[in-house]
Backbone as ProteinMPNN parsed JSONL, in Angstrom:
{"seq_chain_A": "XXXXXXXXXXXXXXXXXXXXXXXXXXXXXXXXXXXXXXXXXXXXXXXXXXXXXXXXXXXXXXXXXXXXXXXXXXXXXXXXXXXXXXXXXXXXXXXXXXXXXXXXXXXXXXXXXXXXXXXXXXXXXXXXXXXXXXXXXXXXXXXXXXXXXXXXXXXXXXXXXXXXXXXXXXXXXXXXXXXXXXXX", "coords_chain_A": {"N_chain_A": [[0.838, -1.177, 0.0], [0.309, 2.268, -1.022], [1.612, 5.109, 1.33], [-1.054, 8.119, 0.83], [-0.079, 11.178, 0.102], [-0.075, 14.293, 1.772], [-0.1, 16.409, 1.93], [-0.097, 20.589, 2.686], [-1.196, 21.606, -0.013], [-1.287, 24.478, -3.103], [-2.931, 24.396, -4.515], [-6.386, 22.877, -3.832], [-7.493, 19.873, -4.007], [-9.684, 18.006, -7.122], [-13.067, 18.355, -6.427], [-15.322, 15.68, -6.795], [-18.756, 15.23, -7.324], [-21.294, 12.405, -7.316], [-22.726, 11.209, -9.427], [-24.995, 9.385, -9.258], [-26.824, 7.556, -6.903], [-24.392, 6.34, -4.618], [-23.482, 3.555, -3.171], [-21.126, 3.374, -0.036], [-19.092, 0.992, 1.697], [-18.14, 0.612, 5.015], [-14.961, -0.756, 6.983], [-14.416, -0.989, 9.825], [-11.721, -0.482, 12.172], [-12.297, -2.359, 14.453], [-13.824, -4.136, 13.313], [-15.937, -4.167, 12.914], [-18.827, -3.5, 10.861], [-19.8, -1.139, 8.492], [-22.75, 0.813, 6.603], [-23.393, 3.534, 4.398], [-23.534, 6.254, 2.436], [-21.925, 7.75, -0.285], [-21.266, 11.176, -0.893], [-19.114, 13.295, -1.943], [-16.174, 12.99, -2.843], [-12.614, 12.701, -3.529], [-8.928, 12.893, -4.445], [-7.581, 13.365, -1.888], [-9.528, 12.344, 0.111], [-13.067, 12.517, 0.98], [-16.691, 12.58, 1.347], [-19.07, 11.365, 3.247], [-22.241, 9.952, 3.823], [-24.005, 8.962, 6.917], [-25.626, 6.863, 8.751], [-24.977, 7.134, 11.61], [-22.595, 8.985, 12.737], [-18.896, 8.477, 13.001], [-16.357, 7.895, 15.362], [-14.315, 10.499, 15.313], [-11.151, 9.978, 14.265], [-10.657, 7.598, 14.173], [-9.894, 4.706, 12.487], [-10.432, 3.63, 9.048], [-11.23, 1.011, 6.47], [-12.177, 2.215, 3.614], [-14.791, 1.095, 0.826], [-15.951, 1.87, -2.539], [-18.226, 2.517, -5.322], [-16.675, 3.797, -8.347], [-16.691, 5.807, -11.953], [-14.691, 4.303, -12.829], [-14.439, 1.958, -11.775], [-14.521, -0.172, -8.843], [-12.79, 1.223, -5.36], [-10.885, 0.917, -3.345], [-9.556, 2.22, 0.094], [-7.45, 3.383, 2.857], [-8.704, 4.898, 4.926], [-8.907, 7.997, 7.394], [-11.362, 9.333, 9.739], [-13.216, 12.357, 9.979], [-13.613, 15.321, 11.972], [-17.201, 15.258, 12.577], [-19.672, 16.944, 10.352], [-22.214, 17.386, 10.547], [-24.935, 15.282, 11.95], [-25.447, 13.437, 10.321], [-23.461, 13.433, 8.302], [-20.314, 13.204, 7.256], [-16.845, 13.93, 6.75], [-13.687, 12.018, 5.281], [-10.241, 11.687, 5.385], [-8.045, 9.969, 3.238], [-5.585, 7.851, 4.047], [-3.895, 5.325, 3.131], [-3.517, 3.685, 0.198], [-3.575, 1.021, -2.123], [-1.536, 1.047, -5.05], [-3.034, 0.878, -7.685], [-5.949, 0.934, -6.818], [-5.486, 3.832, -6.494], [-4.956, 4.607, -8.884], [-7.382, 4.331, -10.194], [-8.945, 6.069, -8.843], [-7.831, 8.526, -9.687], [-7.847, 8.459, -11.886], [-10.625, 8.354, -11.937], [-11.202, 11.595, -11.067], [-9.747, 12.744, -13.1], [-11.169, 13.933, -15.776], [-12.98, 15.439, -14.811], [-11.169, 17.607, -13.585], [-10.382, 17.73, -16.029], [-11.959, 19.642, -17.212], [-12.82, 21.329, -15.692], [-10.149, 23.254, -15.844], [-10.423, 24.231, -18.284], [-12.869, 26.175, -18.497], [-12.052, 27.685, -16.223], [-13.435, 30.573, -14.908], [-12.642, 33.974, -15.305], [-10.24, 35.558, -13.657], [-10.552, 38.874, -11.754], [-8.967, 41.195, -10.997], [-7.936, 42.957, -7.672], [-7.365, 46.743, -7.014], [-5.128, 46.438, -5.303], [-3.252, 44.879, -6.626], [-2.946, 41.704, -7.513], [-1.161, 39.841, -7.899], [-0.632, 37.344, -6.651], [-2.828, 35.501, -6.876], [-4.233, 32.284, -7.779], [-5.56, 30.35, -9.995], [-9.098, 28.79, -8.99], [-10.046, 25.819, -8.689], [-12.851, 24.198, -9.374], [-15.136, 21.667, -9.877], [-18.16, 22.096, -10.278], [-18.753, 24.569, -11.114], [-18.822, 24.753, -13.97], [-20.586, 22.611, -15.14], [-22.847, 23.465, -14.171], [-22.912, 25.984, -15.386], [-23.601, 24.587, -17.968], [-26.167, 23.184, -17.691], [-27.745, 25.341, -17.17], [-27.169, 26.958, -19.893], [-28.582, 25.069, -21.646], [-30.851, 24.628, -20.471], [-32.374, 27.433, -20.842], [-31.275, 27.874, -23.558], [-32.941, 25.778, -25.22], [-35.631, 25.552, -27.194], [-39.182, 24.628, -26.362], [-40.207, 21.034, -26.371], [-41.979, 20.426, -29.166], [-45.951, 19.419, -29.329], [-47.153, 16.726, -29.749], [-49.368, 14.988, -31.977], [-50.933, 12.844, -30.388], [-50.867, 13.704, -27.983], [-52.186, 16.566, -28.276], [-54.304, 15.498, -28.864], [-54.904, 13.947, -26.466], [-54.817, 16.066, -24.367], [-57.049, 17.947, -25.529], [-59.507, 15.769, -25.31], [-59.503, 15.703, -22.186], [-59.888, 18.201, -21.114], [-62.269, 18.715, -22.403], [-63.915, 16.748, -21.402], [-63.997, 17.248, -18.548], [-65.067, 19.653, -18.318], [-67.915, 18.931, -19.299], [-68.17, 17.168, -17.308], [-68.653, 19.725, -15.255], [-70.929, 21.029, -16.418], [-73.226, 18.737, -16.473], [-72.722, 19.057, -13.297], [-73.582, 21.195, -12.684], [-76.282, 21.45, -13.671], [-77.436, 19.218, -12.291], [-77.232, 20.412, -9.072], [-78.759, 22.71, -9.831], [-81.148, 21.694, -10.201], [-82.385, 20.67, -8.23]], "CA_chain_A": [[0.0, 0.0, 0.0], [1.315, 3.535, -0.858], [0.841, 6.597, 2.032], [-0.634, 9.074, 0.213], [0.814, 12.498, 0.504], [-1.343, 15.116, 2.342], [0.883, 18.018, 2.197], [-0.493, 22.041, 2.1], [-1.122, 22.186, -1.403], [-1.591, 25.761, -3.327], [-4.934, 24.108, -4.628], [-7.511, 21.999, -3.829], [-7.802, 18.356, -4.652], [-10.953, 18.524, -7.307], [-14.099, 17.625, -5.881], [-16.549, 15.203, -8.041], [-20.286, 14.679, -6.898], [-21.274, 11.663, -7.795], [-23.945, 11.723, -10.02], [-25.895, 8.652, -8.883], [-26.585, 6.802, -5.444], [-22.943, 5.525, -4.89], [-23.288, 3.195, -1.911], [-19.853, 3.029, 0.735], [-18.904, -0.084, 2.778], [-16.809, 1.183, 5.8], [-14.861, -1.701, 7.795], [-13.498, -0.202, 11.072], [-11.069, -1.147, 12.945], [-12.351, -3.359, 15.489], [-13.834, -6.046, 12.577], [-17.307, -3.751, 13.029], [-19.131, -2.775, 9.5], [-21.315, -0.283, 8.204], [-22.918, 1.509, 4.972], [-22.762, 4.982, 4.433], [-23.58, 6.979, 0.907], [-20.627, 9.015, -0.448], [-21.825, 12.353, -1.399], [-18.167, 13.705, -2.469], [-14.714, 12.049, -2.885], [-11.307, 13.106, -4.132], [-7.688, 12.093, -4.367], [-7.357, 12.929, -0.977], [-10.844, 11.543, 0.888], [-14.216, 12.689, 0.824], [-17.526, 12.887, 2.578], [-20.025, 9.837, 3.58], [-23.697, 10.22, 4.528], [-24.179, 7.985, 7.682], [-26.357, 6.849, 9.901], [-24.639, 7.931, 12.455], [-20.708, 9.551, 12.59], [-17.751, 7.065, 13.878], [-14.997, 8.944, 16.438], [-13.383, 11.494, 15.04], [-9.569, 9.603, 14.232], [-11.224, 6.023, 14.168], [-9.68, 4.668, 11.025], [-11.684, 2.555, 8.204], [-11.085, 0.874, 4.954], [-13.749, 2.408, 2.802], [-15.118, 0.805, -0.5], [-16.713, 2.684, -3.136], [-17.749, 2.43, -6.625], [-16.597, 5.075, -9.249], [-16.811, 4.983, -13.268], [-13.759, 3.853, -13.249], [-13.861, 0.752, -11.065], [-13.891, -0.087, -7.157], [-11.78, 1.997, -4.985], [-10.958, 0.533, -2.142], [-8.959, 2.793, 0.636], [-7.308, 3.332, 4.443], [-8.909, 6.022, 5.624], [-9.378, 8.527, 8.68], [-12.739, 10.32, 9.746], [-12.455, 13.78, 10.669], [-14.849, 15.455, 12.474], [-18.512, 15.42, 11.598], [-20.123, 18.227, 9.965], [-24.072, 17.263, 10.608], [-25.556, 14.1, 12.543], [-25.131, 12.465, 9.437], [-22.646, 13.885, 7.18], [-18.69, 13.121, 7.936], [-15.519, 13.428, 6.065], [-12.544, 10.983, 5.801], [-9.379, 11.448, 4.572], [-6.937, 8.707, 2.54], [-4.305, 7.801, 4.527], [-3.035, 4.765, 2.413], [-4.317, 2.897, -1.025], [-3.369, 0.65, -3.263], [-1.461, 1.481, -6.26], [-4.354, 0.441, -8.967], [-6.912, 1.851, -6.472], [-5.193, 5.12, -6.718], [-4.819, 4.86, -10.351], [-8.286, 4.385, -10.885], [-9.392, 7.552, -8.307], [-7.149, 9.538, -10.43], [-8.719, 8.178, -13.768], [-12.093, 9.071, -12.187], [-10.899, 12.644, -10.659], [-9.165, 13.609, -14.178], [-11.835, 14.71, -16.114], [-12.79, 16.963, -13.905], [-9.784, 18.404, -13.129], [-9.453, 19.278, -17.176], [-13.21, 20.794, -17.427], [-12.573, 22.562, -14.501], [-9.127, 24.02, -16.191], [-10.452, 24.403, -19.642], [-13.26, 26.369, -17.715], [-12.076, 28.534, -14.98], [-13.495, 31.805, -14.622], [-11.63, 34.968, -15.774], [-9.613, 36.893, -12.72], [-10.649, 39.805, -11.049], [-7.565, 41.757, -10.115], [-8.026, 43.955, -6.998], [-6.26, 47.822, -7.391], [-3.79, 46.395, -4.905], [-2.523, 44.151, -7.613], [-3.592, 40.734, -7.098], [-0.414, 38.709, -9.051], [-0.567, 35.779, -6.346], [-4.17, 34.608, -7.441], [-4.216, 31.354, -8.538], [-7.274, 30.108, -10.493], [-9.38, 27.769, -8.096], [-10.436, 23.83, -9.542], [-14.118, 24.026, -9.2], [-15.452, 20.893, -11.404], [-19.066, 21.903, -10.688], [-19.203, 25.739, -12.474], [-18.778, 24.184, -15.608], [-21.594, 21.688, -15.294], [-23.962, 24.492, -13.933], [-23.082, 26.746, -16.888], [-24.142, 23.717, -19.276], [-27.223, 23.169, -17.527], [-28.127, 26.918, -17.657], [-27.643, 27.019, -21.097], [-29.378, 23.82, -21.91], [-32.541, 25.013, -19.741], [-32.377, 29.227, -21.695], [-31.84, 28.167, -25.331], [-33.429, 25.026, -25.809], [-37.017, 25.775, -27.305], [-39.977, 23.557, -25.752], [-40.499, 20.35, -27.357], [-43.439, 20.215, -29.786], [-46.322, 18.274, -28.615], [-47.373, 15.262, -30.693], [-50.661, 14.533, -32.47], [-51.677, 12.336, -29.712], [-51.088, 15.059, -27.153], [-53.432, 17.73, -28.214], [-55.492, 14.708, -28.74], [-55.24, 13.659, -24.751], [-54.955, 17.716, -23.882], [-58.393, 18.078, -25.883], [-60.082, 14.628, -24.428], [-59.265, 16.273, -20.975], [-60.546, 18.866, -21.532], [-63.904, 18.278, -22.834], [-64.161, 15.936, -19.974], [-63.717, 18.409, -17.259], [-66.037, 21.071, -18.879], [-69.152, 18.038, -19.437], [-68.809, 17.17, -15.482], [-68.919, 20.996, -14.559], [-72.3, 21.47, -16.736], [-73.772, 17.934, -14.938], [-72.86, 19.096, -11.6], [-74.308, 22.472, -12.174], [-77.548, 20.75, -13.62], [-77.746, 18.863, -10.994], [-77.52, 21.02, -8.144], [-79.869, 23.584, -9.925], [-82.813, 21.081, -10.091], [-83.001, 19.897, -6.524]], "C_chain_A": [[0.882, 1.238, 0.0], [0.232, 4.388, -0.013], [0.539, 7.278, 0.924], [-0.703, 10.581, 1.037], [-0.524, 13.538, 1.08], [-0.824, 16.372, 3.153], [-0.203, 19.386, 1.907], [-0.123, 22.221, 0.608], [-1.273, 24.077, -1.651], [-3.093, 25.119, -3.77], [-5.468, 22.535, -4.338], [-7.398, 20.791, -4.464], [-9.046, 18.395, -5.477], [-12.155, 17.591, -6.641], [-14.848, 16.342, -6.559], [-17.824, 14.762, -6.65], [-20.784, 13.712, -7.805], [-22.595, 11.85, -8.727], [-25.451, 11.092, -9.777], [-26.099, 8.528, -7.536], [-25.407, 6.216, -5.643], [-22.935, 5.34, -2.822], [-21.716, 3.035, -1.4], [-20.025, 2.012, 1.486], [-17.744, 0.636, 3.477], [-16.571, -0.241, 6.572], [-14.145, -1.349, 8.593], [-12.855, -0.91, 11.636], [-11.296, -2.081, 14.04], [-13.485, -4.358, 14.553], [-15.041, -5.298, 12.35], [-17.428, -3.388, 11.033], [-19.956, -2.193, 9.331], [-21.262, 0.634, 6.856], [-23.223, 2.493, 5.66], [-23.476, 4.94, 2.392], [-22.781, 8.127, 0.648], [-21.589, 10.32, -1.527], [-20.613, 13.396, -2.088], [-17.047, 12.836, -2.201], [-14.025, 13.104, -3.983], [-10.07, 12.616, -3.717], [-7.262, 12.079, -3.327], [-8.396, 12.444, -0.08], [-12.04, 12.035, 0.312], [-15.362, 12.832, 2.14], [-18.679, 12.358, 1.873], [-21.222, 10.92, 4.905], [-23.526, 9.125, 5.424], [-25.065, 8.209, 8.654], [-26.421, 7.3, 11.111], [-22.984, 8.166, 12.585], [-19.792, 8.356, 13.788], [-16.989, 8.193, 14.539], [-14.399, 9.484, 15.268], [-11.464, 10.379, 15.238], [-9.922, 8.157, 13.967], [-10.498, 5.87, 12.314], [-10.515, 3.313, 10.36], [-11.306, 2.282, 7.091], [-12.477, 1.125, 4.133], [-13.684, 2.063, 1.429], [-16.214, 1.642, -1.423], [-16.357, 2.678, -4.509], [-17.601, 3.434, -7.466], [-16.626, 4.557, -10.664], [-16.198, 3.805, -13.704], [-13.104, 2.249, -12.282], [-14.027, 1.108, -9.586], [-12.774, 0.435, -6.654], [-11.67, 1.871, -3.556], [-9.362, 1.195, -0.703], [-8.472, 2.742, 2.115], [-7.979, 4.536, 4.505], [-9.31, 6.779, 7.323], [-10.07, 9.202, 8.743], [-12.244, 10.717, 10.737], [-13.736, 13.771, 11.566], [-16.209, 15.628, 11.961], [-19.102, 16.939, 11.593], [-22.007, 18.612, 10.434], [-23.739, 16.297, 11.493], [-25.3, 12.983, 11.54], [-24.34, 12.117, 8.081], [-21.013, 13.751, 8.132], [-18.1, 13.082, 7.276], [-14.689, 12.836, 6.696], [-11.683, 11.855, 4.625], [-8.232, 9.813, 4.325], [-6.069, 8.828, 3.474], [-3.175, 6.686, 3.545], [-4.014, 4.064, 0.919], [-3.186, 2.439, -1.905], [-2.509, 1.292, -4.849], [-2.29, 1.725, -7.783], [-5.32, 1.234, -7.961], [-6.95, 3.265, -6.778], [-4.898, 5.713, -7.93], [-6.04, 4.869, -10.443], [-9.193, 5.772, -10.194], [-8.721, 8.793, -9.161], [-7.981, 9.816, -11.511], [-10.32, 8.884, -13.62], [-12.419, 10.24, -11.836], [-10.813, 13.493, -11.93], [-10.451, 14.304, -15.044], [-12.161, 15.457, -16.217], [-12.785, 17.982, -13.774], [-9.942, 18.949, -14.459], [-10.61, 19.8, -17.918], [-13.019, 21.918, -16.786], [-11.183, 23.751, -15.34], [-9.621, 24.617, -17.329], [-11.936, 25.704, -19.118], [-13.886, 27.697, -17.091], [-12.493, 29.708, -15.404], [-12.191, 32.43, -14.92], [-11.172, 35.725, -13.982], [-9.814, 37.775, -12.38], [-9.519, 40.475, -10.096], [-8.177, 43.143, -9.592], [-6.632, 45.667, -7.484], [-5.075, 47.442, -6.703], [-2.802, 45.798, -5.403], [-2.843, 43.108, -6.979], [-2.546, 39.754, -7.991], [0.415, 37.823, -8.276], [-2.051, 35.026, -6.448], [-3.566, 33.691, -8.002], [-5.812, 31.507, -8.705], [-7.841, 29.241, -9.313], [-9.986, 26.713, -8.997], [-11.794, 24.093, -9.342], [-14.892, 23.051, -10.227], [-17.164, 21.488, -11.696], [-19.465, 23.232, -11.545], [-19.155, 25.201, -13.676], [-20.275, 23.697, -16.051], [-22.537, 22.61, -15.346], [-24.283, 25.277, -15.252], [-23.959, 26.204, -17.861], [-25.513, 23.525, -18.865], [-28.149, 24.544, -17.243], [-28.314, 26.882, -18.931], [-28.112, 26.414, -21.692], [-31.025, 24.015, -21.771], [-32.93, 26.517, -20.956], [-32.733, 28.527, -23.171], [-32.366, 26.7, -25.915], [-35.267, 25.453, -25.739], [-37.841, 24.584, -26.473], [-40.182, 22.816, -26.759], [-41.7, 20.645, -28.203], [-43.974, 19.017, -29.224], [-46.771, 17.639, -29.983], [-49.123, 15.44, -30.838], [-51.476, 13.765, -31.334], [-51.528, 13.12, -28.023], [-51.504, 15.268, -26.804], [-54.435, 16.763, -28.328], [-56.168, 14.831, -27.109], [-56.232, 15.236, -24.617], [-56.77, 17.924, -23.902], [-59.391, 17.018, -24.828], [-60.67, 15.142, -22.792], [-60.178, 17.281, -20.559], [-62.081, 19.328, -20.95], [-64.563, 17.61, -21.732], [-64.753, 16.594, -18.857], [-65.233, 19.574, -17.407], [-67.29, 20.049, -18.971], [-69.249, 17.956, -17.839], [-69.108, 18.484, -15.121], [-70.541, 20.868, -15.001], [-72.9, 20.363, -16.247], [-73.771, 18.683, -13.939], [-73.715, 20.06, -11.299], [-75.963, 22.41, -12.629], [-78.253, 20.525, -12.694], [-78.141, 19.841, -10.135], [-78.478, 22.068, -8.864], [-81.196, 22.83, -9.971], [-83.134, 20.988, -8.998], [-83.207, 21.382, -5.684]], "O_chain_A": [[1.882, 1.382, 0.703], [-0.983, 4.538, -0.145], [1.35, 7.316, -0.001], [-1.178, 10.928, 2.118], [-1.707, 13.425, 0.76], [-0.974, 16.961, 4.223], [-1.051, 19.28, 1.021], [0.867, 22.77, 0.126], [-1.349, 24.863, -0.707], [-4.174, 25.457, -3.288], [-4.993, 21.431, -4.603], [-7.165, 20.834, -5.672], [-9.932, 18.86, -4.76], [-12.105, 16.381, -6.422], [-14.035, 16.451, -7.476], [-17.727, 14.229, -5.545], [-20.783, 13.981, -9.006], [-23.376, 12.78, -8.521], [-26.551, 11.628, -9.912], [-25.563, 9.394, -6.844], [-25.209, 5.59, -6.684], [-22.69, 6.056, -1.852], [-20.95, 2.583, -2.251], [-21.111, 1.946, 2.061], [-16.742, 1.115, 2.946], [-17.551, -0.931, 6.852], [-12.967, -1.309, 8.237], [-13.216, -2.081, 11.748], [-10.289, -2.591, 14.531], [-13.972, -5.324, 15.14], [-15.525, -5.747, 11.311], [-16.531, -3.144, 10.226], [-21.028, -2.458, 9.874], [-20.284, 1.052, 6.237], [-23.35, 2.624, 6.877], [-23.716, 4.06, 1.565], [-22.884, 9.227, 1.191], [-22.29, 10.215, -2.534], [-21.058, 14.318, -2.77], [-17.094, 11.989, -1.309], [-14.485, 13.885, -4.816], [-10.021, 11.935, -2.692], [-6.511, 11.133, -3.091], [-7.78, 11.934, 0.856], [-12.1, 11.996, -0.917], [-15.161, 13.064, 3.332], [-19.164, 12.547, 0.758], [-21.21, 11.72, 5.841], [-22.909, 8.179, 4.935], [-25.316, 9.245, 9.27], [-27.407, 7.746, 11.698], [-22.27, 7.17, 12.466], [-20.029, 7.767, 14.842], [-17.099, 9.355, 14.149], [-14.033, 8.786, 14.323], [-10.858, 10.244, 16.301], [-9.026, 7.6, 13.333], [-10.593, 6.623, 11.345], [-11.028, 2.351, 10.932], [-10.946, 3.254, 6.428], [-13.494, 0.435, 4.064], [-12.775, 2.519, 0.735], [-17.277, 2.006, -0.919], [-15.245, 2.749, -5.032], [-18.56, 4.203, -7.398], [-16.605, 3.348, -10.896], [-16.551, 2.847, -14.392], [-11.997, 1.723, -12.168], [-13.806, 2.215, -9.094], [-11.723, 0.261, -7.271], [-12.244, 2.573, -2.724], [-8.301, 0.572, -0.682], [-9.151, 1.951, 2.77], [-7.413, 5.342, 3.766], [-9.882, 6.162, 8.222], [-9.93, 10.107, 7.921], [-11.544, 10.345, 11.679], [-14.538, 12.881, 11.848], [-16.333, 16.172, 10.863], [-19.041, 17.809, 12.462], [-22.674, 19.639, 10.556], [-22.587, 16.207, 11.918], [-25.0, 11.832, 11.854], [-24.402, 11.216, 7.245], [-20.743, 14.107, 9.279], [-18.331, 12.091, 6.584], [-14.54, 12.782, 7.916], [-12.036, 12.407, 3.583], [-7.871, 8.946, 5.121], [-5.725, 9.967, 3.791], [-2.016, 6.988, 3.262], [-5.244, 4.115, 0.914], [-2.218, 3.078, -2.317], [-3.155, 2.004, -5.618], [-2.104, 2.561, -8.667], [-5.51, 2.384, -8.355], [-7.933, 3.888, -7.18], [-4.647, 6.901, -8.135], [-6.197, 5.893, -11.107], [-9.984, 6.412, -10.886], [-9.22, 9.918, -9.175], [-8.566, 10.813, -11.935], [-10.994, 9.528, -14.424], [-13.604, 10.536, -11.996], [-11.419, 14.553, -12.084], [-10.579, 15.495, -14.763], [-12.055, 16.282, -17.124], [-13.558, 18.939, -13.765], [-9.805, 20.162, -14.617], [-10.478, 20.321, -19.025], [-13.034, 23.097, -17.14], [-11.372, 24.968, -15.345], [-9.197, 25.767, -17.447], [-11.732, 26.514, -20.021], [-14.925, 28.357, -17.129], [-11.919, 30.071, -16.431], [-11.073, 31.917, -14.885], [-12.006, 36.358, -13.335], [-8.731, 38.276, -12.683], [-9.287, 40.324, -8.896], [-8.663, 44.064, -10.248], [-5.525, 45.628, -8.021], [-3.999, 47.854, -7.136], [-1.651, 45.923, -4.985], [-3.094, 43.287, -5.787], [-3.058, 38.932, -8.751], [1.548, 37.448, -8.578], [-2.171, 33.89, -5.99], [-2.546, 33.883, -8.665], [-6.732, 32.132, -8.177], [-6.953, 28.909, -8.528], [-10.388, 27.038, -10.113], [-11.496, 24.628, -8.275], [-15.265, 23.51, -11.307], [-17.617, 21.469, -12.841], [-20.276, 23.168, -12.468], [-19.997, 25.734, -14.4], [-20.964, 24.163, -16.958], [-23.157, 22.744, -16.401], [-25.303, 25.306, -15.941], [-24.812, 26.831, -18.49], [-26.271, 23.721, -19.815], [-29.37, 24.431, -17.142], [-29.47, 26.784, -19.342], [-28.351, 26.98, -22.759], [-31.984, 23.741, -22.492], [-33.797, 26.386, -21.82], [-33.802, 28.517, -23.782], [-32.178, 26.502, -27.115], [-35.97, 25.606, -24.74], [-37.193, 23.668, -25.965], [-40.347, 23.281, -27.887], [-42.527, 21.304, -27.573], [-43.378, 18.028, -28.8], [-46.67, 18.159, -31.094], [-49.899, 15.903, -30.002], [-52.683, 14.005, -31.291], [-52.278, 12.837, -27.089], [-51.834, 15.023, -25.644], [-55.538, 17.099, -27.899], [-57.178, 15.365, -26.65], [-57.428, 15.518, -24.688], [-57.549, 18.018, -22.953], [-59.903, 17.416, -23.782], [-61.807, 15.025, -22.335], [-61.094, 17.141, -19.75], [-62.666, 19.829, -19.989], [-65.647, 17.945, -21.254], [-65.879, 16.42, -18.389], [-66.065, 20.018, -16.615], [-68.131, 20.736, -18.392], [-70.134, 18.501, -17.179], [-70.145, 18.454, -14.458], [-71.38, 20.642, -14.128], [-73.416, 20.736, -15.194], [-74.873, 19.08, -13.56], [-74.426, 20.138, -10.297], [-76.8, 23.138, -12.094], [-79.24, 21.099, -12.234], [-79.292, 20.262, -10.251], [-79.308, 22.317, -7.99], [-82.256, 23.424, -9.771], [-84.299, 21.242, -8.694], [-83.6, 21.382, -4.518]]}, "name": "protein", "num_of_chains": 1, "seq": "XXXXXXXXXXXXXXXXXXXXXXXXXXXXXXXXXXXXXXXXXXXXXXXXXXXXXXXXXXXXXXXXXXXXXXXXXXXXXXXXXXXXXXXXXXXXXXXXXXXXXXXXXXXXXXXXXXXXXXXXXXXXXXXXXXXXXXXXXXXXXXXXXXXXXXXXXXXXXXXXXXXXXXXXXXXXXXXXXXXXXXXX"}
């Protein structure tokens, strides 16, 4: 198993949200087991929905599936953020595990670059900005402009059929009901 490194970067490990349900198996150190639903992961840990949060330092091998294959890890949970929200970080993995978190990180990483927002330089001069990794502005953008310039489908022949049907329907019970109640 290689440590991995978990030095003060200048940026961010990128995030990914998974896109589906992506169940976790945690197996803790004393032989105990329990599921969890990962709600973020990255090259260095992530953050598991749970039933309820493990100790703060408790370490766990957590399993979890990504596009790119099972990814099976050492990790340590930090402190919890909610009742049922907790991050872990990697402490050790696999060589192939960590190849395939990479494989399913990269993407990403080169939407996010290809991407980034333009700079905003303050008057005090601002020329230690770095850009920041953000994979999900991208996505957002696309589903903005997806929602704006796509026209509404056309409806279909059997449609305006229903639509009509409906309708007509609706408007025949009103004049019944109001029949009705005016005779009695």
């Amino acid at each position: 198993m290689n440590a991995l490194p978990q030095n003060q970067r200048s940026q961010r490990a990128v995030r990914i949200r998974p896109a589906e349900y992506t169940p976790a198996v945690l197996r803790i150190e004393d032989g105990s087991c329990t599921q969890a639903t990962l709600e973020i992961y990255s090259l260095t840990g992530g953050l598991l929905s749970l039933q309820k949060p493990l100790d703060r330092g408790s370490r766990a091998r957590v399993l979890f599936l990504t596009q790119t294959g099972p990814v099976l890890g050492v990790a340590e949970m930090l402190p919890p953020l909610s009742w049922t929200e907790q991050p872990f970080r990697f402490l050790t993995m696999h060589e192939e595990d960590e190849r395939k978190l990479r494989a399913a990180t990269q993407p990403a990483a080169e939407i996010a670059v290809e991407c980034t927002p333009p700079q905003i330089e303050s008057s005090a001069g601002a020329a230690g900005n770095t850009p920041t990794l953000d994979a999900e502005e991208p996505w957002i953008q696309k589903y903005r402009t997806a929602i704006y310039d796509t026209p509404p489908p056309a409806k279909s022949f059997f449609g305006k059929l229903f639509a009509g049907l409906t309708g007509g329907s609706l408007g025949l019970a009103v004049i019944v009901y109001a029949f009705q109640h005016f005779l009695r």
